[in-house]
GUNULUM-239270 format. One record per residue (C-alpha): residue in three letters; y, x negated, z negated. Coordinates in steps of 0.5 Angstrom, whole numbers, plus 2048, in hexadecimal, padded with zeros to 3 digits. Each point is the difference from the previous one (the first is absolute). Example, Ala and Ser with C-alpha at 12.3 -4.5 7.8 and 13.67 -1.06 7.14 Angstrom:
BEGIN
+------+-----+-----+-----+
| rest |   Y |   X |   Z |
+------+-----+-----+-----+
|  ala | 7F7 | 7E7 | 7F0 |
|  ser | 807 | 7FE | 802 |
+------+-----+-----+-----+
//
This chain:
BEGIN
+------+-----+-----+-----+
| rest |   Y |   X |   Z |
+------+-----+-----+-----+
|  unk | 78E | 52D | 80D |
|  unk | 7F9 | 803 | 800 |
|  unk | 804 | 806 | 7FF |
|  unk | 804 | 800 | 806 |
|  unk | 7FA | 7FE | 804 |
|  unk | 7FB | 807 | 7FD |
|  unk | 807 | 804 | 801 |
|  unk | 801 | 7FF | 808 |
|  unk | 7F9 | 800 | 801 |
|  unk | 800 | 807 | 7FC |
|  unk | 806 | 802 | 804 |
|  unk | 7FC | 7FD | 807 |
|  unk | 7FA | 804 | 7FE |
|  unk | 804 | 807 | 800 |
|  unk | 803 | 7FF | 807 |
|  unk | 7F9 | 7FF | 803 |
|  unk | 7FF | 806 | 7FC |
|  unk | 805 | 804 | 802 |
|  unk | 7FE | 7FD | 807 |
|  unk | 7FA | 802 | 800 |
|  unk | 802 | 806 | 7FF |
|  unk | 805 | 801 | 805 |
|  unk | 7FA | 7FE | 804 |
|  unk | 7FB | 805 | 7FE |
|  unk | 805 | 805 | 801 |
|  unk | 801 | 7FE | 807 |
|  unk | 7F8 | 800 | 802 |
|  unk | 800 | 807 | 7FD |
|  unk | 805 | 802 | 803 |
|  unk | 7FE | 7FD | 806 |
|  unk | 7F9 | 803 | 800 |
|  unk | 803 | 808 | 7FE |
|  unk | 804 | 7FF | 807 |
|  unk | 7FA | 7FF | 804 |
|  unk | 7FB | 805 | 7FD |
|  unk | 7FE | 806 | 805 |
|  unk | 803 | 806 | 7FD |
|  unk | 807 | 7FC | 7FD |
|  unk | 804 | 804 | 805 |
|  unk | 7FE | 806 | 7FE |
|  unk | 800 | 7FF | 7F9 |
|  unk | 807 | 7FD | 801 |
|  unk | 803 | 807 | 805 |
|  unk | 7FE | 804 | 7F9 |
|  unk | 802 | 7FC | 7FB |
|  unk | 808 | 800 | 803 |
|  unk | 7FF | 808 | 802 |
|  unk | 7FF | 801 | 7F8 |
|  unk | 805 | 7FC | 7FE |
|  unk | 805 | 803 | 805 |
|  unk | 7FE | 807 | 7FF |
|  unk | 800 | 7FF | 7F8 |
|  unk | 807 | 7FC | 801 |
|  unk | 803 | 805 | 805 |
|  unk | 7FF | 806 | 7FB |
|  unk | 802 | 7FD | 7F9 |
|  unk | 808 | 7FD | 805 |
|  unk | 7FF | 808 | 803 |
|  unk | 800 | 802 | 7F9 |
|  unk | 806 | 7FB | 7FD |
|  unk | 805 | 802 | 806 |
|  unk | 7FF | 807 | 801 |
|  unk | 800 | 802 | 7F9 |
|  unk | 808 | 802 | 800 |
|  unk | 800 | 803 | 807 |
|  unk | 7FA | 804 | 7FF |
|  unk | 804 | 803 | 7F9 |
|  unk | 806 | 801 | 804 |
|  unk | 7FD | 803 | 806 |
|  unk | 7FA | 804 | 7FC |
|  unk | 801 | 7FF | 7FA |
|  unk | 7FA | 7FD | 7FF |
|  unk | 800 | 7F8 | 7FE |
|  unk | 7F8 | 801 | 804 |
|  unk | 802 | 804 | 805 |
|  unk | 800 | 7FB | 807 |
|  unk | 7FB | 7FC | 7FC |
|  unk | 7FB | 805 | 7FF |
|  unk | 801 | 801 | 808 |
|  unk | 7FF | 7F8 | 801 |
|  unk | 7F9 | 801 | 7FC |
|  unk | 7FE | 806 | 804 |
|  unk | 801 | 7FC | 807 |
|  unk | 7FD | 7FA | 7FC |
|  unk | 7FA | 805 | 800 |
|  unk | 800 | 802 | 806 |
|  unk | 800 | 7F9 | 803 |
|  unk | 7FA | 7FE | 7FD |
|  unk | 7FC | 804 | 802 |
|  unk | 802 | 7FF | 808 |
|  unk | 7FF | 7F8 | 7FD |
|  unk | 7FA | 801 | 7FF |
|  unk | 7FF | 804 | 806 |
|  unk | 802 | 7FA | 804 |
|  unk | 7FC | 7FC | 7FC |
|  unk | 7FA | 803 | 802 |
|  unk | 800 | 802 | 807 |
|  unk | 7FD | 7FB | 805 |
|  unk | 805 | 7FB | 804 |
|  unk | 7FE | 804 | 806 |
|  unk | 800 | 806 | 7FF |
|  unk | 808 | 7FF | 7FD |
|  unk | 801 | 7FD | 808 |
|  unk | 7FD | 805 | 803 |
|  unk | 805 | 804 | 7FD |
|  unk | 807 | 7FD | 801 |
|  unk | 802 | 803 | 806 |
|  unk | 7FE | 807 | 7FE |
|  unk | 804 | 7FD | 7FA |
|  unk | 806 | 7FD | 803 |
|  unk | 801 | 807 | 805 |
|  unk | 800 | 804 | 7FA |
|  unk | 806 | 7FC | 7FC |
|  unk | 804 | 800 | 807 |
|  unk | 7FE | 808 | 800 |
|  unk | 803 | 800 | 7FA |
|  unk | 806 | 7FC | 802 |
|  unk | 803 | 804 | 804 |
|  unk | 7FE | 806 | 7FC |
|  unk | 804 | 7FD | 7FB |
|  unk | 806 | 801 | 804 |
|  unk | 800 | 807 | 801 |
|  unk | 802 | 805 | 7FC |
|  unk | 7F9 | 800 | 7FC |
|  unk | 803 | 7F9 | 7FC |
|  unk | 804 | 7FF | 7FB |
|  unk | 805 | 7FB | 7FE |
|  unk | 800 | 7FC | 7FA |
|  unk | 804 | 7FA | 7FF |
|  unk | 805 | 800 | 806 |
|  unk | 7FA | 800 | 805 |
|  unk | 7FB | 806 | 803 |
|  unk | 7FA | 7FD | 7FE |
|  unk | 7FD | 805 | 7FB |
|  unk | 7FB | 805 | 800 |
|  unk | 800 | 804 | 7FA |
|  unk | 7FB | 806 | 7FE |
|  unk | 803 | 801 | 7F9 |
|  unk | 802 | 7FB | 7FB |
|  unk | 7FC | 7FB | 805 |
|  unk | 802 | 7FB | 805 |
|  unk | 7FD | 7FD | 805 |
|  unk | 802 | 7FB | 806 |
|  unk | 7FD | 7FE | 805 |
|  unk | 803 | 7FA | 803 |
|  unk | 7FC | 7FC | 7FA |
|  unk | 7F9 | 803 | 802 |
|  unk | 803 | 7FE | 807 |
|  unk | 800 | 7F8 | 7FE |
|  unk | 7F9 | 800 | 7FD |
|  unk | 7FE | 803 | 807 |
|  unk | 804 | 7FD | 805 |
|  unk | 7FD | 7F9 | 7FC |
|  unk | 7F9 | 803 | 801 |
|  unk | 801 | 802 | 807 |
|  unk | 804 | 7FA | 802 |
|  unk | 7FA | 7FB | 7FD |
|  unk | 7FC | 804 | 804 |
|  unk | 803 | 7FF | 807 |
|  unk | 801 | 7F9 | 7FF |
|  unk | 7FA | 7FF | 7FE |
|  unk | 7FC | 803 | 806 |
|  unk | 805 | 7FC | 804 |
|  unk | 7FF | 7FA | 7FD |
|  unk | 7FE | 7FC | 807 |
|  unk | 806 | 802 | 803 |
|  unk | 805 | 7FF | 7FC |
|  unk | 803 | 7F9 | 803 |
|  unk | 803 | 805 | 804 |
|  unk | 807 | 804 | 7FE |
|  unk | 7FF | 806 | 803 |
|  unk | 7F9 | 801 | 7FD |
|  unk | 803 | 7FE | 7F9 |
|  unk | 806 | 805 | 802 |
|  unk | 7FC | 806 | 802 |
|  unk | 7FF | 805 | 7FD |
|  unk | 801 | 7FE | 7F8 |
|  unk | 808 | 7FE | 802 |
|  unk | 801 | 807 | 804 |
|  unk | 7FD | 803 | 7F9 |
|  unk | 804 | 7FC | 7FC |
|  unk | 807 | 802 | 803 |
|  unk | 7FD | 808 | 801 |
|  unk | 7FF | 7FF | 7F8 |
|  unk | 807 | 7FC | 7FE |
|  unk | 805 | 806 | 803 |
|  unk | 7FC | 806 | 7FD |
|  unk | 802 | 7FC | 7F9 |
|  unk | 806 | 7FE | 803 |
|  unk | 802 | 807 | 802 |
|  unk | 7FF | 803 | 7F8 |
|  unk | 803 | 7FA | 7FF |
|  unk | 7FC | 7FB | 7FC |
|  unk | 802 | 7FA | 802 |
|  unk | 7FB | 7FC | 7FA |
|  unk | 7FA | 803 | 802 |
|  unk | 802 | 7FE | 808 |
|  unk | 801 | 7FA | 7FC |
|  unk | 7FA | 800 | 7FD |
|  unk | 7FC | 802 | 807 |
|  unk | 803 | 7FA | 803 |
|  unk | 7FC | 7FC | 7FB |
|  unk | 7FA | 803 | 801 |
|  unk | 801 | 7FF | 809 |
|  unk | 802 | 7F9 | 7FE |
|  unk | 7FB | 7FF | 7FC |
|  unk | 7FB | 802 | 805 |
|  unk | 802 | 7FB | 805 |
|  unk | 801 | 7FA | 7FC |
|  unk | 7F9 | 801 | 7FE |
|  unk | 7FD | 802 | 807 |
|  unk | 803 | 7F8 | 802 |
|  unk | 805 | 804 | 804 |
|  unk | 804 | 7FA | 804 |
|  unk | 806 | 7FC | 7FC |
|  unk | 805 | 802 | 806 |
|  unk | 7FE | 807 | 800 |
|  unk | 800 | 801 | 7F8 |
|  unk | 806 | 7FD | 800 |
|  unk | 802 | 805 | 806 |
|  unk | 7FF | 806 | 7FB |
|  unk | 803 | 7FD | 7FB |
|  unk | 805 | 7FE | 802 |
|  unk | 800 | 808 | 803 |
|  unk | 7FE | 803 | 7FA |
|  unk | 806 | 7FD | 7FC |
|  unk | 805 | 802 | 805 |
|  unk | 7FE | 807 | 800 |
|  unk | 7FF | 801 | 7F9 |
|  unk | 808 | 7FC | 7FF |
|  unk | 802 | 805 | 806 |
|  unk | 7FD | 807 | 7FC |
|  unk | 803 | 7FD | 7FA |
|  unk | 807 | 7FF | 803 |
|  unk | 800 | 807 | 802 |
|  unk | 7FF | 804 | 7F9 |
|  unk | 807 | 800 | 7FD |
|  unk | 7FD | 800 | 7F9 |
|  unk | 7F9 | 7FA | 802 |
|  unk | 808 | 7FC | 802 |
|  unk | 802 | 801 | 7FA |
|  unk | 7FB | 7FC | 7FD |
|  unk | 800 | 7FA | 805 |
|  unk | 807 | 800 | 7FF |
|  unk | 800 | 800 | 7F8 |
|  unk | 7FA | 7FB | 800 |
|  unk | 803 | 7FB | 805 |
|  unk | 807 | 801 | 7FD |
|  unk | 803 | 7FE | 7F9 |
|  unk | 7FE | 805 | 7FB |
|  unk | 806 | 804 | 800 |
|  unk | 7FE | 807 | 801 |
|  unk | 7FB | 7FF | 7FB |
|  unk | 802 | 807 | 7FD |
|  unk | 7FE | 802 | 807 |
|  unk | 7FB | 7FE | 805 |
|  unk | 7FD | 7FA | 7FC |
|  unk | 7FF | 804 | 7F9 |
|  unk | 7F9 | 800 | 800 |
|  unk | 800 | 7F9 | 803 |
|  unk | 805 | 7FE | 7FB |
|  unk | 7FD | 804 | 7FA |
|  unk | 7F9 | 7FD | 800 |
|  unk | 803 | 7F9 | 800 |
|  unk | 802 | 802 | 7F9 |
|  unk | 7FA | 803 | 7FF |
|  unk | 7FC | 7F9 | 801 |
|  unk | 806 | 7FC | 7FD |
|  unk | 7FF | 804 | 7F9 |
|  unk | 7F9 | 7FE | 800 |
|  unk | 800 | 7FA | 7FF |
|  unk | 7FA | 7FC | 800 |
|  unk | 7FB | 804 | 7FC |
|  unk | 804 | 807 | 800 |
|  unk | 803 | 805 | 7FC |
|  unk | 7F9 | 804 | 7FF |
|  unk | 7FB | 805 | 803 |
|  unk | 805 | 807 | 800 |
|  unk | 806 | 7FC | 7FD |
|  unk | 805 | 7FF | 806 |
|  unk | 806 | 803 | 801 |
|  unk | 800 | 802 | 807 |
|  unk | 7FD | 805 | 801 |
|  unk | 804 | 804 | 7FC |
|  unk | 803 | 802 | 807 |
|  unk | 803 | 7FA | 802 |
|  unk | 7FB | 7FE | 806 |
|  unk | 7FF | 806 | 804 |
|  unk | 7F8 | 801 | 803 |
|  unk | 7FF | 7FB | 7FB |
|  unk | 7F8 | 802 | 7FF |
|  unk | 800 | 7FF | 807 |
|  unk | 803 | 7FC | 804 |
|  unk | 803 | 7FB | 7FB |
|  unk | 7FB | 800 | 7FA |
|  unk | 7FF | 7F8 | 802 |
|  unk | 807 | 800 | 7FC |
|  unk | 7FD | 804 | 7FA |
|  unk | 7FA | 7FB | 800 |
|  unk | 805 | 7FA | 800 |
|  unk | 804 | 804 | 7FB |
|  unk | 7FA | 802 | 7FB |
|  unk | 7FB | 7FA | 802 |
|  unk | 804 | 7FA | 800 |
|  unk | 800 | 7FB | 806 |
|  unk | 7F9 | 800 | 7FD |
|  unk | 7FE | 806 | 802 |
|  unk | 803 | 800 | 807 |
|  unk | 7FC | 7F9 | 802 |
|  unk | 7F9 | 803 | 7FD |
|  unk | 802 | 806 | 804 |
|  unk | 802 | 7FC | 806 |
|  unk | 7F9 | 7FC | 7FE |
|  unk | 7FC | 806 | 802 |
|  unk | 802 | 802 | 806 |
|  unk | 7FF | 7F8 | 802 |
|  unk | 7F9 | 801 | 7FD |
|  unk | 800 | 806 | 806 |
|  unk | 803 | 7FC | 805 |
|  unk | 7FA | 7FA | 7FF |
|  unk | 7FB | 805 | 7FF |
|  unk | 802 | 805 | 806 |
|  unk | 800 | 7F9 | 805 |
|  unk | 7FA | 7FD | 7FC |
|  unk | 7FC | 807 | 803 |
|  unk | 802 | 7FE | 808 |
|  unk | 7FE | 7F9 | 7FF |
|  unk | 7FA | 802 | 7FE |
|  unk | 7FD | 806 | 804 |
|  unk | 7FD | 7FF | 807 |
|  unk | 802 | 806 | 802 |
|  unk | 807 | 800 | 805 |
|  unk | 802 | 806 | 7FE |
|  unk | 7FF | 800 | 7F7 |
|  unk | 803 | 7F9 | 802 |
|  unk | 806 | 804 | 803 |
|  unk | 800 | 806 | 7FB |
|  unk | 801 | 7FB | 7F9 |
|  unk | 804 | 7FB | 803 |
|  unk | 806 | 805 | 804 |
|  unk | 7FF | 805 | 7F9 |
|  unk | 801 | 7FB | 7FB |
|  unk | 805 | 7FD | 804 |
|  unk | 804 | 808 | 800 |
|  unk | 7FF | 800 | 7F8 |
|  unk | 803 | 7F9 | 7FF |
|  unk | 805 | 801 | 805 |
|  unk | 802 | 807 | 7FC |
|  unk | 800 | 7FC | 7F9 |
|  unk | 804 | 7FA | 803 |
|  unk | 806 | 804 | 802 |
|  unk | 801 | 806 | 7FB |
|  unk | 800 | 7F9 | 7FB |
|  unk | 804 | 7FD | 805 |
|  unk | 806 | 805 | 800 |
|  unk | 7FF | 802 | 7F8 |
|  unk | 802 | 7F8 | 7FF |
|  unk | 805 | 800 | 804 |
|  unk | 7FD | 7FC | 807 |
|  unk | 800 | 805 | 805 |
|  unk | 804 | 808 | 801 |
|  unk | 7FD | 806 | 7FC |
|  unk | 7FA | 803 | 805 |
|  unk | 7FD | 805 | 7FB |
|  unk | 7F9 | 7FE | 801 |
|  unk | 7FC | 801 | 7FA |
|  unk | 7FC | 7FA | 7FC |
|  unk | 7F9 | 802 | 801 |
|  unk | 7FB | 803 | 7FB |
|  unk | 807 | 7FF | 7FA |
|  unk | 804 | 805 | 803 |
|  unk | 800 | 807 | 7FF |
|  unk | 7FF | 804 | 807 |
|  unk | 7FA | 804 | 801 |
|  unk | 7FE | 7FF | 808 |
|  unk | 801 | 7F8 | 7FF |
|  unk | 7FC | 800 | 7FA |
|  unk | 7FB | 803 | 802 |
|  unk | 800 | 7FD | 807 |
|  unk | 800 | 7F8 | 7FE |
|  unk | 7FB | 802 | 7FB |
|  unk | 7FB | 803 | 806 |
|  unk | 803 | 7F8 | 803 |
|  unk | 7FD | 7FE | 7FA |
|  unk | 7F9 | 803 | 801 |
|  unk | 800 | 7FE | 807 |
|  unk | 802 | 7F9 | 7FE |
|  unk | 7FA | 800 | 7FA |
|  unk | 7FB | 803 | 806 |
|  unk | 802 | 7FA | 804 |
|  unk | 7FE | 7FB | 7FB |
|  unk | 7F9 | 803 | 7FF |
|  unk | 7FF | 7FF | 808 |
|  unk | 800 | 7F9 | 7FF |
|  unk | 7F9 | 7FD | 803 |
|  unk | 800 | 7FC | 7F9 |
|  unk | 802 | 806 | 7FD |
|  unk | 7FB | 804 | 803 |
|  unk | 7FA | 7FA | 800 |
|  unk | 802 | 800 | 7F8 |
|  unk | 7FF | 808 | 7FF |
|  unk | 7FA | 801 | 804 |
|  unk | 7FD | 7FA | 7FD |
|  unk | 801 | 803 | 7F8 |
|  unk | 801 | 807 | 804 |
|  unk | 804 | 802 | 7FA |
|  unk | 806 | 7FE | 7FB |
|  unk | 802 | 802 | 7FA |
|  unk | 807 | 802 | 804 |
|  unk | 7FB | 804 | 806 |
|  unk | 7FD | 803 | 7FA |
|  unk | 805 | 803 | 7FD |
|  unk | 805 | 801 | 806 |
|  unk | 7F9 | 803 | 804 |
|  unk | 801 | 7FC | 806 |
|  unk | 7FB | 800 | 806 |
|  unk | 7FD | 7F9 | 802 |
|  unk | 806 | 7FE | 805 |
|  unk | 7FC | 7FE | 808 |
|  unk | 800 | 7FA | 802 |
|  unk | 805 | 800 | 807 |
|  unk | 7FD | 7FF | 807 |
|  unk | 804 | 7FF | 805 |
|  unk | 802 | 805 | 806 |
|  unk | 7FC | 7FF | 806 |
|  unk | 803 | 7FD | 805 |
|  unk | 800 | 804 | 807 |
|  unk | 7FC | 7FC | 805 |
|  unk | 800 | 800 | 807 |
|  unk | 7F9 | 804 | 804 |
|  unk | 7FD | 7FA | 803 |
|  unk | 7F9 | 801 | 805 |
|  unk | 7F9 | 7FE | 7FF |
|  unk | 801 | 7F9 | 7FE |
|  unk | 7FB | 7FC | 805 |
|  unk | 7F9 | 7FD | 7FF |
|  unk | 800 | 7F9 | 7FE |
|  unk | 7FD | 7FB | 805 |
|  unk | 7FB | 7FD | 801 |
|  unk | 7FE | 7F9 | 801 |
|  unk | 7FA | 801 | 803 |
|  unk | 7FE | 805 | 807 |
|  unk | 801 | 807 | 800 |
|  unk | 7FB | 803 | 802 |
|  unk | 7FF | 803 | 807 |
|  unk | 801 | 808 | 7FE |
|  unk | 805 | 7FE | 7FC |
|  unk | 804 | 7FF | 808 |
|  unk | 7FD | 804 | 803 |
|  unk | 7FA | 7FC | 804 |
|  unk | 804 | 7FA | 801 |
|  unk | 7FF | 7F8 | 7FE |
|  unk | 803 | 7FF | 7F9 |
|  unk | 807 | 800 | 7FF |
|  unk | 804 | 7FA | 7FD |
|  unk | 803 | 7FF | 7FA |
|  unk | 807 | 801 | 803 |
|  unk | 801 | 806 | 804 |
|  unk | 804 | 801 | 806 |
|  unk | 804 | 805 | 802 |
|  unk | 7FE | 804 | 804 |
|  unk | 804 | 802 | 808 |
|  unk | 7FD | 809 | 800 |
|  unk | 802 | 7FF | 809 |
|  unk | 7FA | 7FB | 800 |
|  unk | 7FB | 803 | 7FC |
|  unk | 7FB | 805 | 802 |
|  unk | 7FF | 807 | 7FD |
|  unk | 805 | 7FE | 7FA |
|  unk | 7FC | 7FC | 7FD |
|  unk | 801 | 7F9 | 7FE |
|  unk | 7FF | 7FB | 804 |
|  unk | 7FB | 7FB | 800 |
|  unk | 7FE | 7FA | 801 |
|  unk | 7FE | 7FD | 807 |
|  unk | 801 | 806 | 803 |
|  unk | 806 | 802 | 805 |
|  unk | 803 | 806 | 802 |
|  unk | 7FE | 803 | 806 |
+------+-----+-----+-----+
//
């Protein structure tokens, strides 16, 4: 009997234990949340491990590809890690420069991505992957249209922002951001790019949403944006084709669905914990582009359903983290920015895995920060930067920092103390001289010009029985 008592109180001893430690953990947690500079810490841990995440699948998948095109297993990741390099560098940049200053300049910005638009178009652009989307000077490649989200994110923020007290009217919510928004969606559309005009769509969606856009007009855009992309979509044969193949039974599976239908194979021979880092079969040729736009099925194949959902943990952490900013900024404007750029990145990761597993038709968005690409890359990295910046200009951010007025990530990053945010001064309207005050006792006699003292309430004066324009007093009448 004693046995069984000191056995259950030994037991019930290890669960309050194990309660208790439940309960420290969570209190940890809870306290890390809410320090001042977690958000800033939580954008750079996710940037890292993304990067350095991206660049080992970029190094799996595109071994067999690079050997075949360049006979080199190193070729394209080499390339990755150049575009890498050049991303931090404009990461750190956009972590660096005042949040004004990146204001200031975002419709300069935004003229010059449009500029290049249209310059795209012309003879000086060249074609890559079925769209005229590409300037190459040499083996390097840039597309304009993903510096054009960045700044049409940026510029649109700012427009919002500025129109913040006049928003419950459609046409101020409208105008000019929606005529900019469709100026932009048919240069992409005339390349074409149907992704990138999707991903545009996004970032307008994005924008409104958080500007607090009504529900009738937002469902209005939707409503309309889904209709124009299905219509764009009807009207290319091969963009058709796909929807047919997604929406059908599988049987042109050696066709228009054999990327589709590929990577579901891929993601089956995973398994749960994956064959292996650099041990998957498919892409040995049998997924094309498979170190770009379908490198999450290599990452299932590899990785394992493990690895997937570690992955899809990171660009959770980013969607918390990038709402986590907008929540707790003052500015309208950083409010805007890190909610409709965290919303595209997301957005973007949410449907490249989403047409990888099989839940919606192939679109040929690249997965950020893992796929190989260099104008992407380097862009969500600048996105990145931005983000982290944002982060540092949360007033208990800037409180902590100017308090300790250093940290160790300031010191080795050699960050400047961020300025606390002061609001634009609003406009006033010019008024006059305000009236002196009056008094409870007599005015005295020079004060009305000679007259008896004046009562606490004057009476308006009538100028026809005046005399000489002065005012009339007291006692007197007009001859």
């Amino acid at each position: 009997m004693s046995t069984t008592t000191t056995g259950g109180r030994a037991k019930s001893t290890r669960s309050i234990d194990r309660l208790s430690g439940f309960a420290l953990l969570r209190s940890l947690w809870s306290a890390w949340l809410t320090r001042p500079l977690t958000s800033f810490h939580l954008v750079l841990a996710v940037f890292g491990l993304l990067t350095a995440f991206g660049l080992v699948m970029v190094l799996s998948a595109s071994a067999q590809d690079s050997i075949q095109t360049y006979g080199s297993p190193y070729r394209i990741f080499l390339s990755q890690l150049g575009y890498v390099a050049v991303g931090l560098v404009l990461f750190y940049l956009a972590l660096r420069t005042p949040p004004r200053l990146i204001r200031q300049v975002s419709l300069p910005l935004l003229v010059m991505c449009v500029v290049l638009l249209v310059l795209v178009l012309t003879p000086l652009g060249s074609t890559g992957g079925g769209a005229q989307s590409w300037f190459r000077l040499g083996p390097v490649g840039f597309q304009p249209v993903e510096a054009a989200k960045v700044a049409f994110g940026l510029w649109g923020a700012h427009v919002l922002a500025t129109k913040r007290a006049m928003l419950s009217q459609w046409r101020h919510v409208l105008v000019p951001v929606v005529p900019v928004a469709l100026v932009m969606f048919a240069l992409v559309m005339l390349q074409p790019d149907l992704g990138s005009t999707v991903t545009l769509g996004i970032v307008l969606m994005g924008l409104l949403w958080f500007a607090g856009a009504s529900m009738r007009l937002f469902a209005i855009l939707v409503l309309a944006f889904v209709s124009g992309a299905i219509v764009l979509a009807l009207t290319a044969g091969y963009r058709l084709a796909r929807i047919t193949s997604f929406l059908g039974d599988g049987d042109d599976h050696l066709d228009a669905g054999y990327q589709a239908r590929q990577a579901l194979y891929a993601l089956a021979d995973g398994g749960l914990f994956g064959q292996g880092l650099g041990q998957g079969s498919t892409k040995w040729s049998y997924l094309p582009m498979v170190h770009n736009d379908f490198i999450f099925a290599v990452v299932g194949e590899e990785l394992g359903f493990v690895g997937a959902v570690l992955l899809l943990c990171l660009f959770g952490t980013l969607g918390y983290v990038g709402l986590r900013i907008a929540a707790r900024n003052t500015d309208p404007w950083m409010r805007l920015v890190a909610s409709s750029l965290t919303v595209w990145l997301v957005g973007q990761a949410a449907i490249n895995v989403g047409y990888v597993v099989g839940l919606l038709p192939v679109t040929g968005l690249p997965l950020p920060m893992i796929s190989s690409g260099g104008s992407a890359t380097v862009t969500t990295m600048v996105v990145f930067g931005i983000l982290a910046n944002l982060a540092r200009h949360e007033p208990e951010a800037v409180a902590a920092l100017r308090a300790q007025r250093s940290t160790r990530v300031s010191r080795w990053l050699r960050l400047p103390l961020p300025d606390p945010y002061r609001p634009p001064a609003g406009r006033r309207r010019p008024v006059g001289p305000s009236a002196p005050p009056r008094r409870t006792g007599q005015n005295t006699a020079a004060r009305r010009g000679g007259g008896a003292p004046a009562t606490a309430g004057r009476r308006r004066v009538n100028p026809a029985r005046s005399t000489g324009g002065g005012p009339r007093q007291r006692g007197r009448r007009s001859p």
